[in-house]
C-alpha positions in Angstrom: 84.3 8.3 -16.2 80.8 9.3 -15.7 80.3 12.9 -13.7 76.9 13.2 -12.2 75.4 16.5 -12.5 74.1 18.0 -9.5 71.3 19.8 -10.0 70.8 23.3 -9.0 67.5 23.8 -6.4 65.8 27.5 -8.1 63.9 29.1 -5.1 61.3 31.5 -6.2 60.9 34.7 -4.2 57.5 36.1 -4.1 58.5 40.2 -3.6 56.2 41.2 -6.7 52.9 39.0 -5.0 53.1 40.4 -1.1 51.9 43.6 0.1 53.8 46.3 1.7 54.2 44.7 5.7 53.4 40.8 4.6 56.5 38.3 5.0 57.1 35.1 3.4 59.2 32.1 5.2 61.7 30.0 3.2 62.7 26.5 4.6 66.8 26.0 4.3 69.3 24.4 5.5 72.1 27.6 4.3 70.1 30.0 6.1 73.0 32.6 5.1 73.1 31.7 1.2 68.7 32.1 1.4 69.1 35.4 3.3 71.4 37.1 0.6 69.8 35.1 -2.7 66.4 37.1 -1.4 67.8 39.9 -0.4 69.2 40.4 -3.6 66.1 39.6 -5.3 64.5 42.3 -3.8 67.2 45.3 -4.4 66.4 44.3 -8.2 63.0 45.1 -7.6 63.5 48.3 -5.5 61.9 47.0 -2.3 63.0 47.2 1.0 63.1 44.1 2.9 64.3 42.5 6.2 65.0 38.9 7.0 65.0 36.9 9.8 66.6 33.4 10.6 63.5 31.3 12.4 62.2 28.0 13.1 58.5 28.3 11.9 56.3 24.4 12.7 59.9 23.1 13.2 61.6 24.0 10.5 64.6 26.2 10.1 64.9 28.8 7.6 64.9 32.5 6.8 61.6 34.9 7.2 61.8 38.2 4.7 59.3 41.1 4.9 58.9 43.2 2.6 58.6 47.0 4.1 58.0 48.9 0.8 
């Protein structure tokens, strides 16, 4: 039998590249998942940051903000 692999999507999350009060939206269909993944991402880095489930030019995803 033959598995097929499923490969894994990596999302990059741009804390280091924004400015204190900038935000960043990520498309995604498991807003939840997307919300901790860059959450996460950030407490690594030390930066506090908020995120927001949207719909930005009809898409639905998560909105972070980076507040530090």
């Amino acid at each position: 039998m033959i598995k097929k692999m499923k490969k894994k999507l990596r999302i990059y999350y741009p804390w280091a590249d924004i400015k204190r009060d900038e935000c960043f939206f990520v498309p995604a269909v498991s807003t939840y998942k997307i919300k901790q993944e860059g959450l996460t991402a950030a407490l690594h880095l030390r930066i506090r940051a908020k995120a927001e489930f949207g719909l930005l030019d009809g898409r639905h995803g998560v909105l972070f903000t980076r507040h530090s």
